[in-house]
PQR file of N, CA, C, O and H, with PARSE charges and radii, in Angstrom:
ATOM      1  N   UNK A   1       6.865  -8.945  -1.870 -0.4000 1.5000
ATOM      2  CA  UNK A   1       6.837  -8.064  -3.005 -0.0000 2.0000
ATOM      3  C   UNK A   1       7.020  -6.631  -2.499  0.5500 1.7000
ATOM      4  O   UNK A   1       6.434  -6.131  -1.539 -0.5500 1.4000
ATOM      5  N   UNK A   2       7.741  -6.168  -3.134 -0.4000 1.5000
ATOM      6  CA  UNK A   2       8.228  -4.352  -2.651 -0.0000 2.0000
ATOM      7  C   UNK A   2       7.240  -3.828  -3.507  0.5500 1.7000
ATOM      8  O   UNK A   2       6.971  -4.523  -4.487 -0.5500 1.4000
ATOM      9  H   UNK A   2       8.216  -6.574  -3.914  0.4000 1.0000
ATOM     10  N   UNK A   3       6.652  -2.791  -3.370 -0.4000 1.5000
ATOM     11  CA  UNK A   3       6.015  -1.624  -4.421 -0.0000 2.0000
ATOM     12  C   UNK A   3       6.357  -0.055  -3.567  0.5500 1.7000
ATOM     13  O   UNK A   3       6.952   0.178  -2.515 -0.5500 1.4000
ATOM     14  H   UNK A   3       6.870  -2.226  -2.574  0.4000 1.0000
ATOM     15  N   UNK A   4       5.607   0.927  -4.671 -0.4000 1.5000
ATOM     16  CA  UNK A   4       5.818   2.077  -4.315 -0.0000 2.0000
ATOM     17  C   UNK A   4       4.442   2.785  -5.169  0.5500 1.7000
ATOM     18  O   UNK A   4       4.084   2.780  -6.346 -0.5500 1.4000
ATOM     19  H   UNK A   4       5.124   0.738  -5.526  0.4000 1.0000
ATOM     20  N   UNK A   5       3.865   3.422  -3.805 -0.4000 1.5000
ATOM     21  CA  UNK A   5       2.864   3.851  -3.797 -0.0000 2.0000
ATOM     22  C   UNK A   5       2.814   5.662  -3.600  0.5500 1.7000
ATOM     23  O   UNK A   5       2.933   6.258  -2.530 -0.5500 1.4000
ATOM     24  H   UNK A   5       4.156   3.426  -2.848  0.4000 1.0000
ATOM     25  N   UNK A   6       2.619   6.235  -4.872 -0.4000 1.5000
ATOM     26  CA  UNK A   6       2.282   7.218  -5.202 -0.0000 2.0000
ATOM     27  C   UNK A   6       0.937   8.039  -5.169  0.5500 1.7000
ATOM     28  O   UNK A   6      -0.027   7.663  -5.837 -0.5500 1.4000
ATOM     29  H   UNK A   6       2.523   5.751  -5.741  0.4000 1.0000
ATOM     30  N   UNK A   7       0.879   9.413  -4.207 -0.4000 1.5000
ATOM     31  CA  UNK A   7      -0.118   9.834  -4.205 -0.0000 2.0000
ATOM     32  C   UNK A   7       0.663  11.428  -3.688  0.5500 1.7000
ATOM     33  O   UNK A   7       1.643  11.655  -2.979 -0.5500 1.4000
ATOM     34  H   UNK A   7       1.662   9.718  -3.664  0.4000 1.0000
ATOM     35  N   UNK A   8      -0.187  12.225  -4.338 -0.4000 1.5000
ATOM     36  CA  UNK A   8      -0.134  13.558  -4.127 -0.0000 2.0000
ATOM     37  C   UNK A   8       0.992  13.969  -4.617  0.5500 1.7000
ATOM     38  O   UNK A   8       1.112  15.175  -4.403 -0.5500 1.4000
ATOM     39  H   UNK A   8      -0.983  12.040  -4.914  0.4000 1.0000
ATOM     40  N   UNK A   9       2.368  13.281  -5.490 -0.4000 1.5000
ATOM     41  CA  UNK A   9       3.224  13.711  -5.945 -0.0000 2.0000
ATOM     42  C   UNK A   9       4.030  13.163  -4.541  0.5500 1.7000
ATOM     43  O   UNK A   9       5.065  13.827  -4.490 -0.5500 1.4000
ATOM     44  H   UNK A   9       2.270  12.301  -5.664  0.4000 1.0000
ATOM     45  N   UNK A  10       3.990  12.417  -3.618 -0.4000 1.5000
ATOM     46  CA  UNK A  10       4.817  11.407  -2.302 -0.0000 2.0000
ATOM     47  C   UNK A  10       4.443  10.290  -3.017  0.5500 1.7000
ATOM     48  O   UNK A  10       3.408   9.995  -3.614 -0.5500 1.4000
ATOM     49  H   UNK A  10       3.149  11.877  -3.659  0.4000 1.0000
ATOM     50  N   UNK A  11       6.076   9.413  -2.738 -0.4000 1.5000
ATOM     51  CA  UNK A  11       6.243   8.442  -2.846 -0.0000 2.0000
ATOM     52  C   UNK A  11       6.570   7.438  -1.666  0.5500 1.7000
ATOM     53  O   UNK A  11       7.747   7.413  -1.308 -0.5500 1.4000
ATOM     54  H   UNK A  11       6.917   9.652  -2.252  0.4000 1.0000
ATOM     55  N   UNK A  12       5.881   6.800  -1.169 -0.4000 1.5000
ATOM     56  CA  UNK A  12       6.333   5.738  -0.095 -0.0000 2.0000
ATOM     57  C   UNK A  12       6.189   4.240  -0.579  0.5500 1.7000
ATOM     58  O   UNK A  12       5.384   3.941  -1.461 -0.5500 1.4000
ATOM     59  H   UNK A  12       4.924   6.821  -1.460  0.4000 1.0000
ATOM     60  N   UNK A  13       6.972   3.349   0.014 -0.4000 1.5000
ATOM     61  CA  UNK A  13       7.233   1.694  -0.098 -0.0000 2.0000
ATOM     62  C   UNK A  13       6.586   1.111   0.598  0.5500 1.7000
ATOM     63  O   UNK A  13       6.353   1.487   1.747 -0.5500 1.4000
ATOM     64  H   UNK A  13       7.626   3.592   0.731  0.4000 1.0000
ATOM     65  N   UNK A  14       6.105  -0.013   0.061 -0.4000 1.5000
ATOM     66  CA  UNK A  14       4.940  -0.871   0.584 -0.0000 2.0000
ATOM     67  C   UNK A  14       5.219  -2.428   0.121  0.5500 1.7000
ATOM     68  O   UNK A  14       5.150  -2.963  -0.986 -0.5500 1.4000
ATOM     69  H   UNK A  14       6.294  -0.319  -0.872  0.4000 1.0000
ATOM     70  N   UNK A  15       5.618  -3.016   1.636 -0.4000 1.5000
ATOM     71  CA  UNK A  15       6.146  -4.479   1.154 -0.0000 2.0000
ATOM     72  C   UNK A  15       4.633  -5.311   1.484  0.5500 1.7000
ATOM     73  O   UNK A  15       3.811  -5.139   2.384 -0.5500 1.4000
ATOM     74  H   UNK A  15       5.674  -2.581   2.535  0.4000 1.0000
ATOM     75  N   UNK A  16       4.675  -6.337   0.258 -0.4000 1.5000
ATOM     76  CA  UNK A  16       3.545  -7.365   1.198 -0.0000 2.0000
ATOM     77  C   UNK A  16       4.411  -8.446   0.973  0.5500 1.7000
ATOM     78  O   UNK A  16       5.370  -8.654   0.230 -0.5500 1.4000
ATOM     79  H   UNK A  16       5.343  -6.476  -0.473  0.4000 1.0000
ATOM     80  N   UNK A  17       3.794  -9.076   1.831 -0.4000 1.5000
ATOM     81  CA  UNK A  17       4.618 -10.288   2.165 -0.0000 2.0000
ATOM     82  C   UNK A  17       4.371 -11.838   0.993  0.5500 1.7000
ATOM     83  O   UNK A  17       5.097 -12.830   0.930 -0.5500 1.4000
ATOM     84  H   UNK A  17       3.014  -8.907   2.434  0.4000 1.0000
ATOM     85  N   UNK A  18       3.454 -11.623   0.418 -0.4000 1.5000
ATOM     86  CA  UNK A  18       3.138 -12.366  -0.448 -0.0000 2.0000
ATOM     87  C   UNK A  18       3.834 -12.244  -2.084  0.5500 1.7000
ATOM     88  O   UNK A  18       4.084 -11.090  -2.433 -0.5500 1.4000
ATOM     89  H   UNK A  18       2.864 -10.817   0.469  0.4000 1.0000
ATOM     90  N   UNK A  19       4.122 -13.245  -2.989 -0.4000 1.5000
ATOM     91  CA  UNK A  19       5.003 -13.071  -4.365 -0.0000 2.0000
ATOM     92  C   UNK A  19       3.679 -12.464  -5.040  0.5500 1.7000
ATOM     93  O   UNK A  19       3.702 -11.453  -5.741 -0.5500 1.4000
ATOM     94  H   UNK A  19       3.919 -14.183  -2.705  0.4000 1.0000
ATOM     95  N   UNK A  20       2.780 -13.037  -4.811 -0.4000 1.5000
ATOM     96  CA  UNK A  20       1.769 -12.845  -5.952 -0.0000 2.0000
ATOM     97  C   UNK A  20       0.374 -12.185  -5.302  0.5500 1.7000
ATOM     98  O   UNK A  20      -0.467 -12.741  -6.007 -0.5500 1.4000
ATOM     99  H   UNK A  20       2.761 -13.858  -4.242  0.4000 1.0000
ATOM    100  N   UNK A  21      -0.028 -11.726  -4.805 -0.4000 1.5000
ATOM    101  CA  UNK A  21      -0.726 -11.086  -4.291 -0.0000 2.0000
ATOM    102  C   UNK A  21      -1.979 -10.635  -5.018  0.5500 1.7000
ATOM    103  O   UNK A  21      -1.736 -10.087  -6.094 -0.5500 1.4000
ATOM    104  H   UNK A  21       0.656 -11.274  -4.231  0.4000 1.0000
ATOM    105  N   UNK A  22      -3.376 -10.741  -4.662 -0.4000 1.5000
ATOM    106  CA  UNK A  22      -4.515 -10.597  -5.229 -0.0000 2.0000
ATOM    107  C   UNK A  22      -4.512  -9.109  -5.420  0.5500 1.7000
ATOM    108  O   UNK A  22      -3.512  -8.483  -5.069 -0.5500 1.4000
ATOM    109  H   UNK A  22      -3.573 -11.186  -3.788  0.4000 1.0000
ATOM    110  N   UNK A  23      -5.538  -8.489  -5.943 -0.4000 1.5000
ATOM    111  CA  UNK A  23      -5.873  -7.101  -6.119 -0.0000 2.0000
ATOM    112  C   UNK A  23      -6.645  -6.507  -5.013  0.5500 1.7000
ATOM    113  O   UNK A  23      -6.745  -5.280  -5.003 -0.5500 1.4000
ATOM    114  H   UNK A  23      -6.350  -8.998  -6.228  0.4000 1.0000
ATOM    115  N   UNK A  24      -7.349  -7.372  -3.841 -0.4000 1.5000
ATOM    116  CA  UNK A  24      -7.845  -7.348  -2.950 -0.0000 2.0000
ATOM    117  C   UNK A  24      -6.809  -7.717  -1.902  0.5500 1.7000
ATOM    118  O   UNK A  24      -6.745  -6.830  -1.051 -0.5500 1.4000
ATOM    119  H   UNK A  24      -7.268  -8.368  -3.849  0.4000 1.0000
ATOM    120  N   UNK A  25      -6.269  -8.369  -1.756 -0.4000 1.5000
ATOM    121  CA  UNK A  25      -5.055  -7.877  -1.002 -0.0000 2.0000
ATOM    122  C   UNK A  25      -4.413  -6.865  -0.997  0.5500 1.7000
ATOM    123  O   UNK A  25      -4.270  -6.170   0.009 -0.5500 1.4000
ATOM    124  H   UNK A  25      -6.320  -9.090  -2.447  0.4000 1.0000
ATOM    125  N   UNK A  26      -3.951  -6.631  -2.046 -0.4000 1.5000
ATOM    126  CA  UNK A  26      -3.125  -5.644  -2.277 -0.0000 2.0000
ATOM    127  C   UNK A  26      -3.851  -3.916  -1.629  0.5500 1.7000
ATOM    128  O   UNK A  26      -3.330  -2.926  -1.113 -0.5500 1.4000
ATOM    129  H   UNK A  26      -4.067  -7.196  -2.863  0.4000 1.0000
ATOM    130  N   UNK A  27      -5.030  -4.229  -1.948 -0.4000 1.5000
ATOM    131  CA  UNK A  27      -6.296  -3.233  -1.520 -0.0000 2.0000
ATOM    132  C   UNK A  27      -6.320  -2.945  -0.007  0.5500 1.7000
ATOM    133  O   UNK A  27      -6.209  -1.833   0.509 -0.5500 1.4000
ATOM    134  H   UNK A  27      -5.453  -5.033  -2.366  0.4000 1.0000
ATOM    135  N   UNK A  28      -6.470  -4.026   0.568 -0.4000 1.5000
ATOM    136  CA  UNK A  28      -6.812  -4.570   2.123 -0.0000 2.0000
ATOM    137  C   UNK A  28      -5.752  -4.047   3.101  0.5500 1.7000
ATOM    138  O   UNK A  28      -5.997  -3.649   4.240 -0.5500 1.4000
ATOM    139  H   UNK A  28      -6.561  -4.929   0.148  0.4000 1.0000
ATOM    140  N   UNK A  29      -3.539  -4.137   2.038 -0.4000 1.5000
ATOM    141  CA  UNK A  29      -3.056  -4.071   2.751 -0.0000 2.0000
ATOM    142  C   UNK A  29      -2.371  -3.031   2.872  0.5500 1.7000
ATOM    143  O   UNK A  29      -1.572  -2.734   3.761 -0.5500 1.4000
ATOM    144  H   UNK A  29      -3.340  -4.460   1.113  0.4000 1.0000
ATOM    145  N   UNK A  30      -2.795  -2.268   1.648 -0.4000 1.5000
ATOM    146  CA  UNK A  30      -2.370  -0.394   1.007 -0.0000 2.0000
ATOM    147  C   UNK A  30      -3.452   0.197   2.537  0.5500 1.7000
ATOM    148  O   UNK A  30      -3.024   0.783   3.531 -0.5500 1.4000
ATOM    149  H   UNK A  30      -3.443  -2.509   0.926  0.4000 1.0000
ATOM    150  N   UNK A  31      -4.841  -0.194   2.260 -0.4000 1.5000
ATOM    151  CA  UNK A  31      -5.523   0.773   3.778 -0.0000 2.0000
ATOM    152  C   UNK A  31      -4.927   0.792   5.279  0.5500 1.7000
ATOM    153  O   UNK A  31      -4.787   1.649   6.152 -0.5500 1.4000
ATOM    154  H   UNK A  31      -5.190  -0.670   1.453  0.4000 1.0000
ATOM    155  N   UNK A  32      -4.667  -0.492   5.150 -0.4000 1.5000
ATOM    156  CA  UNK A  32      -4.019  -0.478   6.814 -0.0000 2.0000
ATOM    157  C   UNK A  32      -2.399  -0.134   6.958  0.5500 1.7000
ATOM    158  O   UNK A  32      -1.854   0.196   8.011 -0.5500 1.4000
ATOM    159  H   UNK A  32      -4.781  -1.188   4.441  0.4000 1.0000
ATOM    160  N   UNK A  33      -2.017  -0.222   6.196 -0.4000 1.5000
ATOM    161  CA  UNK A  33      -0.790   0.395   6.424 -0.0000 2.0000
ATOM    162  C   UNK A  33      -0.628   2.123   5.926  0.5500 1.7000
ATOM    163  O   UNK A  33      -0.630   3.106   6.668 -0.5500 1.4000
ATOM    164  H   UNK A  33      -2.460  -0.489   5.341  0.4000 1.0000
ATOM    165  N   UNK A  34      -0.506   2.083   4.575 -0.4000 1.5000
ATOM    166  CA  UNK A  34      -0.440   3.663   4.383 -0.0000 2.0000
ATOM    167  C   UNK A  34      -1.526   4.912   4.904  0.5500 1.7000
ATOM    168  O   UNK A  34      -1.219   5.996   5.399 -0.5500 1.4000
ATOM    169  H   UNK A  34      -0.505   1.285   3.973  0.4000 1.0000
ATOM    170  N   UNK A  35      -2.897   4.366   4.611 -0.4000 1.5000
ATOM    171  CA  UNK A  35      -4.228   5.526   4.099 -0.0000 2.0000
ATOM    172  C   UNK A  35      -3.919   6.103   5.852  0.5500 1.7000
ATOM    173  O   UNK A  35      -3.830   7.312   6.066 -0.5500 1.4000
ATOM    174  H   UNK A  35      -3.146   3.485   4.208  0.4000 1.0000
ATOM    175  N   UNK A  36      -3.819   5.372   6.671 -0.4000 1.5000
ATOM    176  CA  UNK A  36      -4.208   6.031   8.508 -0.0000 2.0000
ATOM    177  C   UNK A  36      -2.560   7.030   8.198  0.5500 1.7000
ATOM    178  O   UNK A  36      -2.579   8.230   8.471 -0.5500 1.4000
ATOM    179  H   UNK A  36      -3.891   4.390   6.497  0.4000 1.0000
ATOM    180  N   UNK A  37      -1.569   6.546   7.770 -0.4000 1.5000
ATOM    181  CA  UNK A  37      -0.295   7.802   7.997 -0.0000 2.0000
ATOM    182  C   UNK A  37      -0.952   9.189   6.861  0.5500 1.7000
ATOM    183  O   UNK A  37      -0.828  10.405   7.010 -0.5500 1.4000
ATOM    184  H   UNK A  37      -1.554   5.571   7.548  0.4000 1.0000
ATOM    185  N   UNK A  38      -1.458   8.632   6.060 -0.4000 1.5000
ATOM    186  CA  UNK A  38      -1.830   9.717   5.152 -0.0000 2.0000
ATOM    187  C   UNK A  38      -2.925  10.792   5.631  0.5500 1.7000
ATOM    188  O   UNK A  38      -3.093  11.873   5.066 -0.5500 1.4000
ATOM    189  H   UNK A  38      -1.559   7.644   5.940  0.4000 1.0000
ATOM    190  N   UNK A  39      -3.526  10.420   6.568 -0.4000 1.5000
ATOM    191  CA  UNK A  39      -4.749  10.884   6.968 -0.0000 2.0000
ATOM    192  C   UNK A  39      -6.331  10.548   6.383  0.5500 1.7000
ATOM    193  O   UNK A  39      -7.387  11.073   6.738 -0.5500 1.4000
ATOM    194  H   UNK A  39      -3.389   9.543   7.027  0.4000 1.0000
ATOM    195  N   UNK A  40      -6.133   9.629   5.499 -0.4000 1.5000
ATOM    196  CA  UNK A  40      -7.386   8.864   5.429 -0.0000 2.0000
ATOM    197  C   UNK A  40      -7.819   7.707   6.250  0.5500 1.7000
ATOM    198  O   UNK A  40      -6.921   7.139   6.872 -0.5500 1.4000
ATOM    199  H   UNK A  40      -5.276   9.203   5.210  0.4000 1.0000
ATOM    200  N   UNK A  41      -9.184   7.192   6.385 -0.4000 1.5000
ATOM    201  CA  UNK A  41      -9.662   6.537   6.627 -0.0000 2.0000
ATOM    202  C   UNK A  41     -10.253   5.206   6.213  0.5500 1.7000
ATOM    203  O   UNK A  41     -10.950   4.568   7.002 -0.5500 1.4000
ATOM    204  H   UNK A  41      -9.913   7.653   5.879  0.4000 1.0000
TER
END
């Protein structure tokens, strides 16, 4: 599944590898990939 994840008025793409993906996934796999380039934790 492709998405696009908006914050601060930046837009970046975020594939998971799954069709259907939980909300906790989706959660689990937005932190480890984007939040550390963003500067969160």
């Amino acid at each position: 599944m492709r998405l696009r994840v908006r914050l601060l008025k930046r837009t970046w793409p975020l594939e998971v590898p799954e069709t259907e993906p939980t909300l906790g996934h989706l959660r689990s796999h937005l932190r480890q990939s984007l939040l550390c380039t963003w500067g969160y934790s």
